[in-house]
C-alpha positions, 0 to 999 in steps of 0.5 A: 884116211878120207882125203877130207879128213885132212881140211879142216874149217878156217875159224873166226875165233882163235880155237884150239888148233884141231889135233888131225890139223896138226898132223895134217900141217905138220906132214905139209911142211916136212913134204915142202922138201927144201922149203920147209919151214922149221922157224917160219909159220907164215903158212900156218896162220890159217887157222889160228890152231894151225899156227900152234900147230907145229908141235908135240913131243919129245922126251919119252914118258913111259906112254906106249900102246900096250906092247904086252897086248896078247892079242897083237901078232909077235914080229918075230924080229932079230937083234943084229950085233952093232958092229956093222958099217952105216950101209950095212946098219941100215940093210940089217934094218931093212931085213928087219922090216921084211919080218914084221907081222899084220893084224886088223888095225894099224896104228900110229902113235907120234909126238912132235915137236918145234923149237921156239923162243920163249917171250917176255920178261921171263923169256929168252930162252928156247922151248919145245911147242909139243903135241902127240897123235895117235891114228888108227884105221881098219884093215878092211872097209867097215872096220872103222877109223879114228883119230886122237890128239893132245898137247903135249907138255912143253919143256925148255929145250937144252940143259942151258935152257932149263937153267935159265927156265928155272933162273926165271923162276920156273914158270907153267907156261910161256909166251911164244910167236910168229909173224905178229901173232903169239900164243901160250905153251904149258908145261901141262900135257892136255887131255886126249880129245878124239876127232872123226870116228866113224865106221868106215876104214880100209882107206890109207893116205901116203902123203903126197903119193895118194889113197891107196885101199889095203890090197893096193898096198899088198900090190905096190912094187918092192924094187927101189927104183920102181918105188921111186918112181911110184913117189915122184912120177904120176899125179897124187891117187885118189880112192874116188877117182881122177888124181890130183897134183904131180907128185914131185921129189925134189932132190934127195931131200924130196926123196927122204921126205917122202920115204919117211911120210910112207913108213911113218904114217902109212902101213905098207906091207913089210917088203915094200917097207924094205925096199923104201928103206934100200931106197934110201940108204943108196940114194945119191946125195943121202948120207949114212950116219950109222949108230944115232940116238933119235929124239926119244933117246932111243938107240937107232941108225941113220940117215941124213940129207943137208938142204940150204933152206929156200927162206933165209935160215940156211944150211939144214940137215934133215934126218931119218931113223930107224930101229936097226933092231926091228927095222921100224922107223922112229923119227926125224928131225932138223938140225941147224948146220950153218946159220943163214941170213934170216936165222934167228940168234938162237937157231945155232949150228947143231941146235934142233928145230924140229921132230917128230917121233913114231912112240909106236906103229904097227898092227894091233887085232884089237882097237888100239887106244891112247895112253895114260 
């Protein structure tokens, strides 16, 4: 992606927040390492849109990118029995990574979500603000680019909450906000709406690292530690030239973090996908959850950093999963462990703030498009 398609215009009008917007926001907050803010939005007031940003996703509907595409190269994947140890599920899905093909477009598609308290006479229960993405970039310059996004229909967040959404008589939509400004959640998913097609391509941003070509990516080092320092040393890389801010990972939070923006939202080759994943199941500090199930109810293998959130809201477990089976990453997410002193009522232990899901990515030789 152009690093200018990540800025989006501050708007007088309090317009629809930009679906790219969304991405963008979202990706800054989870790469505030310890500072991120799955309650706080003070940073996203700017636009208004970016404000309802924070949101999109969950409960799996049958949406995917035509996993029966013919033209879409197999991944000649392995299933792996589930009577392994946590280390050993999380180097089994590493191999896995090492065996997945590429074609001429890679593609991401993801939901989001962030928990918020409903507001008003029919309120006081949790809702999920919810938006999805789907990206999509060329191989090579010239084979063009696009972006997609929607709202996603939001939903109460646990079984308590829809007893309590329906005791308030089911409503279509909710009150929700933030720092003295509020907004309206619905139960209706919205339409797709495309921003910045265009016919170039053959750029990929690892967020917080930099832009890096197709065959910059082939050339990135497989062995954990060199990739640890490819994202925590130096200054972010851009594909005009010069650099920019340092890149920073500040603790084991910061390296997770950073882990996930590359397998999630770039197409690094499948042994540098590997060695990201090795990085992490042995960093000190990350712990190893073993069997999970992601947001989606998927059936997955994790990893897991707690951090004491710099604003107030206490201690918060971060998490990261993966598909032992094929090695992708779905998801990640953050879990209340221990309220702190700015915690609201309802941000209780074990209650999740925020996720965001991998629906699908990979490579694709025929334009992927949104579905249904």
């Amino acid at each position: 992606m152009n690093e200018l398609h990540l800025v989006r215009e501050v708007y007088d009008d309090p317009a629809p927040p930009s679906a790219e917007a969304a991405a963008a926001a979202r990706t800054r907050m989870l790469s505030q390492d310890d500072t991120a803010r799955p309650r706080s939005r003070r940073t996203w007031r700017m636009p208004l849109g970016l404000v309802a940003a924070a949101a999109a996703a969950a409960v799996a509907a049958a949406m995917t990118l035509a996993h029966d595409d013919p033209t879409r190269p197999p991944t000649g994947v392995q299933v792996i029995p589930h009577t392994l140890s946590p280390r050993d599920m999380m180097l089994a899905a590493a191999s896995q990574a090492e065996l997945q093909q590429q074609g001429r477009y890679w593609y991401t598609h993801q939901r989001s979500a962030f928990a918020t308290l409903a507001l008003g006479k029919t309120g006081g229960y949790v809702v999920e603000e919810r938006r999805e993405i789907l990206r999509w970039t060329g191989r090579a310059r010239g084979d063009g680019e696009s972006f997609y996004g929607r709202f996603f229909a939001g939903k109460p967040q646990t079984s308590a909450d829809a007893d309590a959404w329906r005791a308030a008589g089911s409503p279509s939509s909710w009150t929700v906000g933030s720092s003295g400004v509020s907004r309206s959640v619905r139960t209706k998913s919205g339409a797709w709406q495309e921003e910045h097609p265009n016919d170039q391509g053959g750029t990929f941003l690892i967020g917080g690292v930099g832009q890096f070509t197709y065959q910059e990516l082939q050339e990135l080092p497989t062995d954990p530690g060199e990739l640890r320092k490819l994202l925590c040393q130096g200054s972010v890389k851009f594909i005009a030239g010069g650099s920019g801010a340092p890149r920073r990972c500040n603790g084991p939070t910061g390296v997770l973090g950073r882990v996930y923006f590359a397998l999630a939202d770039t197409p690094v080759p499948p042994k540098v996908r590997a060695g990201l994943m090795r990085l992490i199941t042995d960093y000190p500090g990350v712990r190893q959850l073993g069997a999970a199930t992601d947001p989606l109810g998927r059936s997955a293998v994790g990893l897991a950093v707690p951090f004491d959130s710099a604003d107030g809201r206490g201690k918060i477990q971060r998490e990261v999963l993966f598909d032992q089976k094929t090695g992708k990453v779905l998801g990640s997410r953050d879990i209340q462990l221990e309220p702190g002193p700015k915690s609201q009522n309802w941000q209780i232990p074990g209650r999740t703030l925020s996720y965001r899901a991998v629906v699908d990515t990979g490579w694709s030789n025929a334009k992927p498009t949104p579905p249904d």
